[in-house]
C-alpha positions as CSV (number, residue, x, y, z in Angstrom):
1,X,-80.2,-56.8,-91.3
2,X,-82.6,-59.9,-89.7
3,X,-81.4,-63.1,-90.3
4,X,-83.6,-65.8,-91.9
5,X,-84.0,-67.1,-88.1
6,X,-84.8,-64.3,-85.8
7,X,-86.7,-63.4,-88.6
8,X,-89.0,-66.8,-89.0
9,X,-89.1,-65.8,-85.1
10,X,-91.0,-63.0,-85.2
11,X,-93.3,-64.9,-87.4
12,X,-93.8,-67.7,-85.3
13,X,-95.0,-64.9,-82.8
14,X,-97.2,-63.3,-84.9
15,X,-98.4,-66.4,-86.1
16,X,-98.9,-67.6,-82.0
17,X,-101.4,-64.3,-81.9
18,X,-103.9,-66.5,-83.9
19,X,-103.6,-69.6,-82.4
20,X,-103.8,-69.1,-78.8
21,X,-107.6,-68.8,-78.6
22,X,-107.5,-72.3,-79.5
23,X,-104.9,-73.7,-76.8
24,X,-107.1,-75.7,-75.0
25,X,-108.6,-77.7,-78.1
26,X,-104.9,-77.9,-78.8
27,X,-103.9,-79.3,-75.8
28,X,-106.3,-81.9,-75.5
29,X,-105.6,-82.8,-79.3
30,X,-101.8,-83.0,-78.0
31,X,-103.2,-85.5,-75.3
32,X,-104.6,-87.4,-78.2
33,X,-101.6,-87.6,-79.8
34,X,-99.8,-88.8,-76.5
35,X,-102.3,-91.8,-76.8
36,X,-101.4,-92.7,-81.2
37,X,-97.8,-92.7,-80.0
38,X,-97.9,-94.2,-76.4
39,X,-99.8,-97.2,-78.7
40,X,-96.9,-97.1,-80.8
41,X,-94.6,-97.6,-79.0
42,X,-96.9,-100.8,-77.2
43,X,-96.8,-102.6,-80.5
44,X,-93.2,-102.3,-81.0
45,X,-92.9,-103.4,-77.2
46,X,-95.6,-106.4,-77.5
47,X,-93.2,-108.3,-80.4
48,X,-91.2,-109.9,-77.8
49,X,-93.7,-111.5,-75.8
50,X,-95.6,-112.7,-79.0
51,X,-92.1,-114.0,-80.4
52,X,-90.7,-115.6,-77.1
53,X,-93.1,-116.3,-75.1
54,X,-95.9,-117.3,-78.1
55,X,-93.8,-118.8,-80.9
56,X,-90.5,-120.3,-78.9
57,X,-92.1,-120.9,-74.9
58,X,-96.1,-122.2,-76.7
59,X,-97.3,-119.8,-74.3
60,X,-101.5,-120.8,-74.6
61,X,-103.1,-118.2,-72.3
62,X,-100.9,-115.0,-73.7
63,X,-101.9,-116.7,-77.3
64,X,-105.8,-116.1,-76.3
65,X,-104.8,-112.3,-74.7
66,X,-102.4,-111.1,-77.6
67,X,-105.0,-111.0,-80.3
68,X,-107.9,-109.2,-77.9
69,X,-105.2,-106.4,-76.6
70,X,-104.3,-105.9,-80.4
71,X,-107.6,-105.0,-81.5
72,X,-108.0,-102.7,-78.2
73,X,-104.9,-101.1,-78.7
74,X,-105.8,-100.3,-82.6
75,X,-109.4,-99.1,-81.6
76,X,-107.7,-96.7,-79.0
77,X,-105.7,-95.3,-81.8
78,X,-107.6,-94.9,-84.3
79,X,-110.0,-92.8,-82.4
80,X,-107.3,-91.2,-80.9
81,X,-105.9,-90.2,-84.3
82,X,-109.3,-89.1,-85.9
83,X,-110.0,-87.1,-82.9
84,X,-106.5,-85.3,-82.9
85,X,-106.8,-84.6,-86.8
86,X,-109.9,-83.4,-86.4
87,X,-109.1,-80.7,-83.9
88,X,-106.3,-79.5,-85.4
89,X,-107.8,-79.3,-88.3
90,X,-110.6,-77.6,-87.3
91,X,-108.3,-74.9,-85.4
92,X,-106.3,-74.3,-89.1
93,X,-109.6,-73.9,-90.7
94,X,-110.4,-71.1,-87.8
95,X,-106.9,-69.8,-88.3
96,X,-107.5,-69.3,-92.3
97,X,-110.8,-67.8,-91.6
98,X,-109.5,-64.8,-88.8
99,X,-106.7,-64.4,-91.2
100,X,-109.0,-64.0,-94.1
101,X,-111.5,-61.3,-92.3
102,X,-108.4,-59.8,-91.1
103,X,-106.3,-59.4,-94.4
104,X,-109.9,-58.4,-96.2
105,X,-110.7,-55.8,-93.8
106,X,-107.0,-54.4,-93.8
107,X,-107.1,-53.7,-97.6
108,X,-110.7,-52.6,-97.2
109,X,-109.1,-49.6,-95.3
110,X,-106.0,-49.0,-97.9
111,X,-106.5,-45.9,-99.8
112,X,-106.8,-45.9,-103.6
113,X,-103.0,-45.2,-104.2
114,X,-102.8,-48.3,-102.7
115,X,-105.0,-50.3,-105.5
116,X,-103.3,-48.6,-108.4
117,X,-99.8,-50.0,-107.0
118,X,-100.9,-53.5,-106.6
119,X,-103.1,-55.3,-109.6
120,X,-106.2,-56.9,-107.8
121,X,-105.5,-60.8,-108.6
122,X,-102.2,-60.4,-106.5
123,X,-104.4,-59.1,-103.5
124,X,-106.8,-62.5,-104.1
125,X,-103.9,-64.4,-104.2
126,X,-103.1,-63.6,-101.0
127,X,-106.5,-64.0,-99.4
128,X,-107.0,-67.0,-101.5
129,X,-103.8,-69.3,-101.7
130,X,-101.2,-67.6,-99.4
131,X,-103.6,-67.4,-96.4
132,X,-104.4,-70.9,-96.7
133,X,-100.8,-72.3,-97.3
134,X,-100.3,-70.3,-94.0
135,X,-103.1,-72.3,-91.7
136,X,-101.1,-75.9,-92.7
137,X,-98.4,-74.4,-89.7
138,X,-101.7,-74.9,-87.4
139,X,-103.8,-77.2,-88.8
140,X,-101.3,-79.7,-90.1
141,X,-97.9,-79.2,-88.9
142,X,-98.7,-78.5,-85.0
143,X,-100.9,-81.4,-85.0
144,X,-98.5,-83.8,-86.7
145,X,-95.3,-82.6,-85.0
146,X,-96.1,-83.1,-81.5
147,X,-97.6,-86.8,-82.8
148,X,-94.5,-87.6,-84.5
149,X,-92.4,-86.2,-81.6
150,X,-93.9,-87.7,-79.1
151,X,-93.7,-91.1,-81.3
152,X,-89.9,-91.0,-81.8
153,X,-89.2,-90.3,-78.3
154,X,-91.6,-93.5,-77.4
155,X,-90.1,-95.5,-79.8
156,X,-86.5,-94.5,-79.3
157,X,-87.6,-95.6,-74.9
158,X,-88.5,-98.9,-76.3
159,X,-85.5,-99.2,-78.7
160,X,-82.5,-97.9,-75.7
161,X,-84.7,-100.4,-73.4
162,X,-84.1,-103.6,-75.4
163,X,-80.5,-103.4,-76.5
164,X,-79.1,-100.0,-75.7
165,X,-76.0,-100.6,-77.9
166,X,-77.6,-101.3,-80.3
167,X,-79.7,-98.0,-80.6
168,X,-76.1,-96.3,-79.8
169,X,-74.8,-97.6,-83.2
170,X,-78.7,-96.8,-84.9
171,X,-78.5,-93.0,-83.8
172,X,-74.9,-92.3,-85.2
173,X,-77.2,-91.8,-88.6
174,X,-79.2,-89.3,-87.1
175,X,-77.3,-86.3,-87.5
176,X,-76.4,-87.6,-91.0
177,X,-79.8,-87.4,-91.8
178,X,-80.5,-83.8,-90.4
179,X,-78.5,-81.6,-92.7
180,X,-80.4,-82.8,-95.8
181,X,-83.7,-82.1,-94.3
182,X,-81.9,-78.5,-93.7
183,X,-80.7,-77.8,-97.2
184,X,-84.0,-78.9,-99.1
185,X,-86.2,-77.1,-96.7
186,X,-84.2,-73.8,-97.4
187,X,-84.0,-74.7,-100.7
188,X,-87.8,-75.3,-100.9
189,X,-88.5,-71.7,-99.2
190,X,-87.0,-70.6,-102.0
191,X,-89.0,-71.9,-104.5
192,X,-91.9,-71.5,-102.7
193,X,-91.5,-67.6,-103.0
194,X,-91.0,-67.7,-106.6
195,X,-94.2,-69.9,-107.1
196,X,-96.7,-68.0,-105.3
197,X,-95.5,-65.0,-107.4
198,X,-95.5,-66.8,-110.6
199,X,-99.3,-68.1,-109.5
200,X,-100.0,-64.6,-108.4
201,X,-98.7,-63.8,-112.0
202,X,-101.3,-66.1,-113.3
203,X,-104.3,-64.4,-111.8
204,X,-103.2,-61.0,-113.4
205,X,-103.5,-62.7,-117.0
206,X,-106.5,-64.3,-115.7
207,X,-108.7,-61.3,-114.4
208,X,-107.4,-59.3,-117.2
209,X,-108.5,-61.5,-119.8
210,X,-112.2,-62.3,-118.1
211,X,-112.9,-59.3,-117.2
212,X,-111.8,-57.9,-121.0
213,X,-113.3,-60.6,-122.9
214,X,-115.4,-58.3,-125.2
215,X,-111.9,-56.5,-126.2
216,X,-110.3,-59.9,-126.7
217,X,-112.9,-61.3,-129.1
218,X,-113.5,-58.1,-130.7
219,X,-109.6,-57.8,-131.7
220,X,-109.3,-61.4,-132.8
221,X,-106.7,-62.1,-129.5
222,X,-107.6,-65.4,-128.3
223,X,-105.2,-67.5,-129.8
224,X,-102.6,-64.9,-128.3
225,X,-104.1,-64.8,-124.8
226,X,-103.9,-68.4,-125.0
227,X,-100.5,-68.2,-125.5
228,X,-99.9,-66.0,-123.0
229,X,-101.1,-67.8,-120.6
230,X,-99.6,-70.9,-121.8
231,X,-96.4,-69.7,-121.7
232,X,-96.9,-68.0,-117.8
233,X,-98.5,-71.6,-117.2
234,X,-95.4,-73.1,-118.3
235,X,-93.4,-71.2,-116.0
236,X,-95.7,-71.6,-113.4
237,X,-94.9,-75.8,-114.0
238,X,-91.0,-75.4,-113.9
239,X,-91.4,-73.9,-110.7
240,X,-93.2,-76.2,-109.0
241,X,-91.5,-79.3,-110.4
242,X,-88.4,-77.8,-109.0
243,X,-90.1,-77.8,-105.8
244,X,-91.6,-81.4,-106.3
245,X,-87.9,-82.9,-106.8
246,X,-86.9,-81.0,-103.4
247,X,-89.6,-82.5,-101.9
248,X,-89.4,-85.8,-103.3
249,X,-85.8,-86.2,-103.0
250,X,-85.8,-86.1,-98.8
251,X,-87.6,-89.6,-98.8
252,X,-85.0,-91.7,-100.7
253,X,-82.1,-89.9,-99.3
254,X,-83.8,-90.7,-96.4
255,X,-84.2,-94.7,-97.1
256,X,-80.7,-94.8,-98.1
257,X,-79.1,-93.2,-94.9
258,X,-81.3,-94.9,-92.6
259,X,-80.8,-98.0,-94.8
260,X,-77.0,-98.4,-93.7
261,X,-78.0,-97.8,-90.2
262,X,-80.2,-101.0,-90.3
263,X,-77.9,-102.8,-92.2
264,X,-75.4,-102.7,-89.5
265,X,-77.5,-103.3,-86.3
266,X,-79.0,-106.3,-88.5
267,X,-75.3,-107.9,-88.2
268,X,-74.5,-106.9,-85.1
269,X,-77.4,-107.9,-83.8
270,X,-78.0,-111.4,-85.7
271,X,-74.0,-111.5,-84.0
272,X,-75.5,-111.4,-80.2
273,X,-78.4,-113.9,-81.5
274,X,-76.4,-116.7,-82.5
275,X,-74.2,-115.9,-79.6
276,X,-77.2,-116.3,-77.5
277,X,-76.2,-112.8,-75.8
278,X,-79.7,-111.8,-76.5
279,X,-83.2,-113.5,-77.3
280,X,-84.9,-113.2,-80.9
281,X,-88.0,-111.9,-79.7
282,X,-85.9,-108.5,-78.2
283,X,-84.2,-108.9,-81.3
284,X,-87.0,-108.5,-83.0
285,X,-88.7,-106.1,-80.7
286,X,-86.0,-103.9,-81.2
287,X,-86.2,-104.3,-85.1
288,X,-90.0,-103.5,-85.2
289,X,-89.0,-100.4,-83.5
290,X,-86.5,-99.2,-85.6
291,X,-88.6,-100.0,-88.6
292,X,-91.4,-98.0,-86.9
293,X,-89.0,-95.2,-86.2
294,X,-88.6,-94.2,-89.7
295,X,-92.1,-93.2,-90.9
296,X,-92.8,-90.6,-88.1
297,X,-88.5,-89.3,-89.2
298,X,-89.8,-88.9,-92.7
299,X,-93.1,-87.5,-91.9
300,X,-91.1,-84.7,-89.8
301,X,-89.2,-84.4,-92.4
302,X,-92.0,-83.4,-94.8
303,X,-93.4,-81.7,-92.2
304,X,-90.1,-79.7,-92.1
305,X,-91.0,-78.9,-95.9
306,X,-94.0,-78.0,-96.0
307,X,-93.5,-75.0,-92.8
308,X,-91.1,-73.7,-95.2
309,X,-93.9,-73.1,-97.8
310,X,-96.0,-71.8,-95.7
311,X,-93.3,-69.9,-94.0
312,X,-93.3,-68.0,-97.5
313,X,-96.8,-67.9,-97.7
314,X,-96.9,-66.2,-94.4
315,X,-94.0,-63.3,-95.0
316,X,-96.4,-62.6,-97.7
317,X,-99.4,-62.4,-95.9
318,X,-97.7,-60.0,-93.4
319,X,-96.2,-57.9,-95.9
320,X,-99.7,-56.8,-96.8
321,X,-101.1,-57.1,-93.3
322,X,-98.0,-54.6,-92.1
323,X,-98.7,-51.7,-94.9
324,X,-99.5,-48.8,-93.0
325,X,-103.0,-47.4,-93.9
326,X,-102.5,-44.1,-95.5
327,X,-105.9,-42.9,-94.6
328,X,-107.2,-43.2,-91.3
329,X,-109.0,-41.5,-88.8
330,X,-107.2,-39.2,-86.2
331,X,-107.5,-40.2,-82.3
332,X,-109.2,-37.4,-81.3
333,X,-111.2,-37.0,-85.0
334,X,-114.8,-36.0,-84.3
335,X,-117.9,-36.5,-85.8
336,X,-118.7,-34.1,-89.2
337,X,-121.9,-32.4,-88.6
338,X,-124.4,-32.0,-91.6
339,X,-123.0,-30.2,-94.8
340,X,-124.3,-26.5,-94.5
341,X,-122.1,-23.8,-95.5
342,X,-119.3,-24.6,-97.9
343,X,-116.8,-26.8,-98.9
344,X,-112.8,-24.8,-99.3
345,X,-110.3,-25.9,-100.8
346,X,-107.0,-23.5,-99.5
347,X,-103.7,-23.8,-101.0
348,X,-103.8,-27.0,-101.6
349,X,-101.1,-29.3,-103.5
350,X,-101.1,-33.0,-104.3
351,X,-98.5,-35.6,-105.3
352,X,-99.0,-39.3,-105.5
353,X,-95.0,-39.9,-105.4
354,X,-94.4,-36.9,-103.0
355,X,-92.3,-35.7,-105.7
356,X,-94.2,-34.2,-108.8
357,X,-97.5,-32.4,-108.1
358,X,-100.4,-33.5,-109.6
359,X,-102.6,-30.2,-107.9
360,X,-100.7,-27.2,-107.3
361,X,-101.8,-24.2,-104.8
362,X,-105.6,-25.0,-105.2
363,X,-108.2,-22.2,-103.9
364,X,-111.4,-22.9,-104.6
365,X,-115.1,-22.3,-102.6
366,X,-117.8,-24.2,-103.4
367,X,-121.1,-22.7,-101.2
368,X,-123.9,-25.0,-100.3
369,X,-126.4,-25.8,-103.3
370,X,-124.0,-24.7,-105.8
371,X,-123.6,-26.5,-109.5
372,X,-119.8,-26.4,-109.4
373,X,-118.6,-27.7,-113.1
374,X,-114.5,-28.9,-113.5
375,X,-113.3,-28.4,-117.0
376,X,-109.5,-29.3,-118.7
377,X,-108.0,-31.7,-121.1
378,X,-107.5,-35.1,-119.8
379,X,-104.7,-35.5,-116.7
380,X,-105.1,-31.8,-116.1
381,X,-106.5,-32.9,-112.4
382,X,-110.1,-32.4,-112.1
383,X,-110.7,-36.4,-111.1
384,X,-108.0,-36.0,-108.4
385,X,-109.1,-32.5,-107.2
386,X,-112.8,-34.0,-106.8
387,X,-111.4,-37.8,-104.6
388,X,-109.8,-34.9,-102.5
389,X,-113.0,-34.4,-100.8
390,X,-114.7,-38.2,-99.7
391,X,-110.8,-38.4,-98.9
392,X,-109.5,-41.4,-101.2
393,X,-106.1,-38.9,-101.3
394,X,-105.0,-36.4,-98.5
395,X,-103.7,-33.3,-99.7
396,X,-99.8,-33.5,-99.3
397,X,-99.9,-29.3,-98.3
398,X,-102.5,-27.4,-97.3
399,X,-106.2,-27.8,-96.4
400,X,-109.6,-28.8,-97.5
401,X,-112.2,-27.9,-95.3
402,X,-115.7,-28.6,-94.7
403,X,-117.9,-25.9,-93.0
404,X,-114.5,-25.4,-91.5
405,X,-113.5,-28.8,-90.0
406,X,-110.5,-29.9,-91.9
407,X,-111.5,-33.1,-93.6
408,X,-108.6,-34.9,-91.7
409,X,-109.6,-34.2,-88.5
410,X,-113.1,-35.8,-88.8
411,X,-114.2,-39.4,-89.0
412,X,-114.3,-41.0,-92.4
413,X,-117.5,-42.7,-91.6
414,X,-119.0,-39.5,-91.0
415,X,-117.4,-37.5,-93.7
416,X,-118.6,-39.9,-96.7
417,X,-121.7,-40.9,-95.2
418,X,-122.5,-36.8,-96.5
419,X,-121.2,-38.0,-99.9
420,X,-122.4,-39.4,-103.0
421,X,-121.0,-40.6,-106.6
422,X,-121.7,-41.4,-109.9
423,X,-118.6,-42.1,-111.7
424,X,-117.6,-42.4,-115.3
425,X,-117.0,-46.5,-114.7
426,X,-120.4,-48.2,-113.3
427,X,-119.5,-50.7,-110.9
428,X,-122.3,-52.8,-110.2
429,X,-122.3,-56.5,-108.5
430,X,-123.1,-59.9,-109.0
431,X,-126.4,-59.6,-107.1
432,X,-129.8,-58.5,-107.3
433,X,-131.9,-54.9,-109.0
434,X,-133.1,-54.4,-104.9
435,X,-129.1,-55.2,-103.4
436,X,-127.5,-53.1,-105.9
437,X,-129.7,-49.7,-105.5
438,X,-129.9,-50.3,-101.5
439,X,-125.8,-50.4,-101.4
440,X,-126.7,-46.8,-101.1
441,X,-129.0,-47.4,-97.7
442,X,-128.9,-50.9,-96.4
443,X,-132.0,-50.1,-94.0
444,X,-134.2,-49.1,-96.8
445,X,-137.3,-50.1,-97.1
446,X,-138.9,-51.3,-100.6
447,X,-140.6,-48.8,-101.0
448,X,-138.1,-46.6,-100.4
449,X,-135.6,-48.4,-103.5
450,X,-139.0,-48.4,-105.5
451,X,-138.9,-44.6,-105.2
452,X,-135.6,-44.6,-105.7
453,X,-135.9,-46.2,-108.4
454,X,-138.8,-44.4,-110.0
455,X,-136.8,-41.1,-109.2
456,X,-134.0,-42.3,-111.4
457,X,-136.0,-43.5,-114.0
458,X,-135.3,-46.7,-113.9
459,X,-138.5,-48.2,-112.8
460,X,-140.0,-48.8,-116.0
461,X,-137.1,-51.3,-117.2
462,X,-136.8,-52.9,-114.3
463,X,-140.7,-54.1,-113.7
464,X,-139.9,-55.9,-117.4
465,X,-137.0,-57.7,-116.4
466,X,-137.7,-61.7,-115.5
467,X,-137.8,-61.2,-111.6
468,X,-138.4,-57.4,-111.7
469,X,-136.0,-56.0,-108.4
470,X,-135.1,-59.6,-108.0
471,X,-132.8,-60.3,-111.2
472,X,-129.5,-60.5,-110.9
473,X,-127.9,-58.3,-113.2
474,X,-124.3,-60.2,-113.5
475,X,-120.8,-59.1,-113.0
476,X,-120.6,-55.3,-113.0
477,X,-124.1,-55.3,-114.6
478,X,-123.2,-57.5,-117.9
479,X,-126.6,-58.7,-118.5
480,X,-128.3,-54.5,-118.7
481,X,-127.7,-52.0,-121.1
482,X,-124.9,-49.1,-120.8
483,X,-128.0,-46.8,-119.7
484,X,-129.7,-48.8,-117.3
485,X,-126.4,-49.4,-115.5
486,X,-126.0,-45.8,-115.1
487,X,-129.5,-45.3,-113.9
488,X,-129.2,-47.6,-111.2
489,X,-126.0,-46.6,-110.0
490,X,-128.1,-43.1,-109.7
491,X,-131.4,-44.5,-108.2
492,X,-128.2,-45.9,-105.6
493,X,-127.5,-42.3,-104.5
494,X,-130.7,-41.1,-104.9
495,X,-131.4,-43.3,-101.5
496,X,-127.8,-42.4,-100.1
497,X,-130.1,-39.1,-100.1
498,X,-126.4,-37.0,-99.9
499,X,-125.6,-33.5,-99.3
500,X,-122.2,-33.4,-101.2
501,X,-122.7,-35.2,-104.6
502,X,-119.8,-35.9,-107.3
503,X,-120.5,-36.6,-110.7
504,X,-117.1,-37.8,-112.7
505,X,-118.7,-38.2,-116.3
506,X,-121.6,-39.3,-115.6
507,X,-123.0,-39.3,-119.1
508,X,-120.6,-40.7,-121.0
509,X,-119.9,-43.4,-123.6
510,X,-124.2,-43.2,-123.5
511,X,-126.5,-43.2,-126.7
512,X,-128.3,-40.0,-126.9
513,X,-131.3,-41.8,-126.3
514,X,-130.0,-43.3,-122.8
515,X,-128.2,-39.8,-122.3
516,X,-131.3,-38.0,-122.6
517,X,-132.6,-40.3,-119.5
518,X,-129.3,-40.5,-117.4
519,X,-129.6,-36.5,-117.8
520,X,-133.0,-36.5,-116.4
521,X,-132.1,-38.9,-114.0
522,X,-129.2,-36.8,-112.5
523,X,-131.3,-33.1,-112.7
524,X,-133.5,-35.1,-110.0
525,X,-130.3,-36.1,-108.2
526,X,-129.0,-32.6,-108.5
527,X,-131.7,-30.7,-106.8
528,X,-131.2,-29.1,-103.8
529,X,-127.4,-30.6,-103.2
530,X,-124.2,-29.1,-103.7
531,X,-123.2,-31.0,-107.1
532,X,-119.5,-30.9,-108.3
533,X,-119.4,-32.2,-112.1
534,X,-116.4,-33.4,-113.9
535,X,-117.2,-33.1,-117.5
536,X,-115.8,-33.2,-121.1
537,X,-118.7,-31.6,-122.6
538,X,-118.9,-28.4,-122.1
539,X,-122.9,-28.8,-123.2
540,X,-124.0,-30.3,-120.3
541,X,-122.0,-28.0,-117.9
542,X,-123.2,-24.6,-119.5
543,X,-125.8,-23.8,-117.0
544,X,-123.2,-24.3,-113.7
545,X,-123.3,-22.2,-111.1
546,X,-119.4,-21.8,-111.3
547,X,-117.5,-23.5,-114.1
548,X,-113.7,-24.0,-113.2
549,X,-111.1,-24.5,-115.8
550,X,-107.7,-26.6,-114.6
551,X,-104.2,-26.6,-116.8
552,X,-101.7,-28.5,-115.9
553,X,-102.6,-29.1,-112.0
554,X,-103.4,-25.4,-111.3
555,X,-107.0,-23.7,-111.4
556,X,-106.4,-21.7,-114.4
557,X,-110.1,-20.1,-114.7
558,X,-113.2,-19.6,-112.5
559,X,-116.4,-18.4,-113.5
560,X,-119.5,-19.0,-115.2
561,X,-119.9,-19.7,-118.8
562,X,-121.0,-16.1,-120.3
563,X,-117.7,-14.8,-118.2
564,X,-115.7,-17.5,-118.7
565,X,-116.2,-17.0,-122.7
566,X,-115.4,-12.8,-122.4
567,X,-112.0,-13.8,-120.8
568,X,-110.6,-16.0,-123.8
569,X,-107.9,-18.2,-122.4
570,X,-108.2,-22.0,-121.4
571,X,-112.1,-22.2,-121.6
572,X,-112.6,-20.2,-124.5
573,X,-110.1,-22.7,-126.3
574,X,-112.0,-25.8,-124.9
575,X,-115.1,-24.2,-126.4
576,X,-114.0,-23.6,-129.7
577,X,-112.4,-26.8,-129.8
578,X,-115.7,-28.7,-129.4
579,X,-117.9,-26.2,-131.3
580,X,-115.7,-24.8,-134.3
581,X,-117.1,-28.0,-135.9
582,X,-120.7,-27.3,-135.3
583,X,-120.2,-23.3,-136.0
């Protein structure tokens, strides 16, 4: 088992993938810092002269050089300082965004399984929030480490130069003051972990009660979804103040501790003045140090507390970055050639737990330009025997094949380039008529989504609409009817111009009106391509080439309707079941 170090180790490696394209903006942002601290340390130095040679020796011509070397020295670091945070800052934000395109293109590639396991606000959450709590390691820790750092050890040169023994006695607090900083940081970790859940938490209520918002209202539920969330929210607040009191209890811990240390160099070393051992400007000198010393100590400290966070922010991050893609493509995969024979499904079983099987000892042909129509109650496995083929599951024993090629040992691109769907759910986007219908080609012309359009008869509707092909149409289509949607999610692969085409209740939850459309819509879709319908309805599937009836995971029927209805058994009880009413 790792320990919480060699494990942050392998972090910090992982992490040091990201940032070493930017080592040389980060070295000459270190060099910057050298300059803040290096001027520092010159103000702490310069109280001596001011105080001994100004104040006690009247020292005229140092009285005219002082104040001119105090506003260079400022100038130098402030520019210094700007230029150093800017850098750094400028590598975190390029940090976030490689980490961003990275983590988005890694679940791009997950297969479905793995967005039914994990809700799709915990996946933002982590693009959104953890990925940026990760960057502050580059952008804002690096940068202010290595200037704090390299201001102790200035400060601490100037201190040991003007009365060593002093500074002796001063450091005996140090390692007093480091065990605190490593309690609350751990502590904070801790926290940290359970408040990027809770807020992932958060999002879950959120999406779900945005995107469900007609539900809500239409059930009376907002007074309870506002309690919901209240009550997460309130969580959510414990949390984080537990975190804000580990945080905020490092810097008067810190006062305190450093407080008794100043208290007794202030008597020893009044002591040496009035013993005239030493002078009151190195007195002072060393004072201004000391007091200089503390705010880049408590700034490490918070420093110290805010890696932790992100250090929890990051184990998240790679959690998702290090689940293994379930669906890739073979090294030596090959290119699919066009879809011309048939498509064979042999012996094949599927489990999504590797335990029970959903599809059990499949055999099935489908030949090229066939109407191929899958029939069953609900959770018999017709939707899972259909994602079989564009591969969103691989079969856990036996074969699909494609003209022969087993669909594993082909390229994905390739094999779902060959492939188009029109699914019970409609999913549309945010965007435009023209962007929505050419997600199916993005090199089509506009004549080409016109006729796409026209072929799916959606034309008519759109023309009317205030921008025509220009409107956007809202989230998932919000601002169209239930048949529109569906016609332009056709006239979309209508311009995919597929060979292989998968219809999973395609006309449902329509008006007859809109049906009678979608239906004409999809007979123009149909033609000429090898079509594999997933229907409830046995009326709109009568006419199918081959009609196959699953029970239970297993093909229990194949045929076509006028055999299928000679046979009895699992169709013929379908059948009656929808017609005994109508008969």
């Amino acid at each position: 088992m790792k320990t919480e170090t060699s494990k942050d180790i392998l972090l910090y490696k992982r992490l040091f993938v990201y940032i070493k394209p930017y080592l040389g903006l980060i070295s000459f942002s270190l060099l910057l810092a050298l300059l803040v601290s290096a001027a520092d340390g010159t103000l702490a130095w310069m109280v001596k002269p001011i105080m001994d040679d100004i104040f006690v020796n009247k020292n005229a011509e140092l009285l005219r050089l002082i104040p001119l070397g105090l506003l260079l020295l400022y100038l130098v670091k402030g520019v210094s300082r700007f230029g150093q945070s800017y850098l750094m800052r400028s590598v975190g934000q390029r940090v976030i965004m490689q980490l961003r395109n990275k983590l988005y293109e890694h679940i791009q590639l997950m297969s479905l399984s793995f967005f039914h396991r994990t809700p799709s606000a915990v996946l933002m959450s982590r693009i959104t929030n953890d990925v940026t709590k990760l960057a502050r390691i580059s952008s804002q820790v690096i940068a202010d480490f290595f200037r704090q750092i390299f201001t102790v050890i200035v400060l601490l040169g100037v201190v040991f130069y003007r009365e060593w023994r002093l500074a002796l006695i001063y450091c005996l607090v140090l390692p007093v003051v480091i065990w605190p900083i490593k309690a609350i940081g751990k502590r904070l970790r801790k926290v940290s972990r359970r408040d990027q859940e809770k807020l992932a938490e958060l999002n879950i209520i959120l999406q779900e009660s945005f995107t469900g918002t007609k539900i809500v209202k239409a059930f009376g539920m907002e007074d309870y979804e506002s309690q919901r969330f209240n009550h997460e929210n309130q969580k959510l607040y414990k949390i984080k103040m537990k975190g804000v009191a580990a945080d905020e209890l490092l810097s008067p811990l810190m006062e305190f501790l450093g407080a008794i240390g100043l208290a007794v160099v202030i008597w020893y070393g009044g002591m040496q003045v009035i013993r005239d051992n030493t002078t009151t400007g190195t007195f002072f000198s060393f004072i201004a140090a000391v007091a200089m010393l503390y705010a880049p100590i408590r700034k490490l400290s918070k420093m110290h507390n805010v890696f932790q966070d992100s250090m929890a922010a990051t184990e998240r991050v790679f959690d998702i970055l290090d689940t293994p893609l379930e669906i890739t493509d073979k090294e030596s995969a090959i290119e699919l050639p066009p879809f011309n024979q048939h498509i064979e499904f042999k012996g094949v079983y599927f489990s999504y737990n590797g335990h029970d099987s959903v599809l059990k000892d499949i055999n099935l042909t489908i030949k090229k330009g066939q109407l191929v129509a899958l029939v069953g109650l609900s959770g018999a496995g017709k939707s899972t025997l259909a994602d079989m083929i564009p591969r969103f599951y691989d079969v856990t024993a036996g074969a699909l094949l494609i003209d022969g090629y087993d669909v594993r040992d082909v390229k994905l691109k390739s094999l779902r380039s060959q492939i188009g769907m029109v699914t019970q759910e409609t999913i549309l986007f945010n965007d435009t008529v023209t962007n929505n219908i050419a997600y199916g080609g993005l090199d089509a012309s506009p004549a080409e989504i016109i006729q796409a359009a026209k072929s799916a008869y959606a034309h008519d509707f759109i023309i009317e609409m205030p921008q025509g092909y220009d409107t956007v149409i809202g989230e998932r289509g919000v601002k169209i009817s239930g048949g529109q949607r569906k016609r332009i999610t056709i006239a979309r692969a209508i311009l995919k111009d597929p060979g292989i085409l998968i219809l999973d209740e395609a006309t449902s939850e329509l008006d007859s009106e809109s049906e009678k459309l979608v239906q004409q819509a999809l007979e123009k879709l149909m033609h000429g391509r090898t079509t594999l319908v997933i229907a409830h309805r046995l009326s709109t599937i009568m006419h199918a080439d081959l009609i196959v009836a699953i029970d239970n995971g297993r093909i229990a029927q194949q045929g076509t309707h006028r055999e299928l209805m000679k046979m009895g058994g699992v169709y013929r009880r379908l059948y009656d079941l929808q017609f005994r009413k109508q008969e």
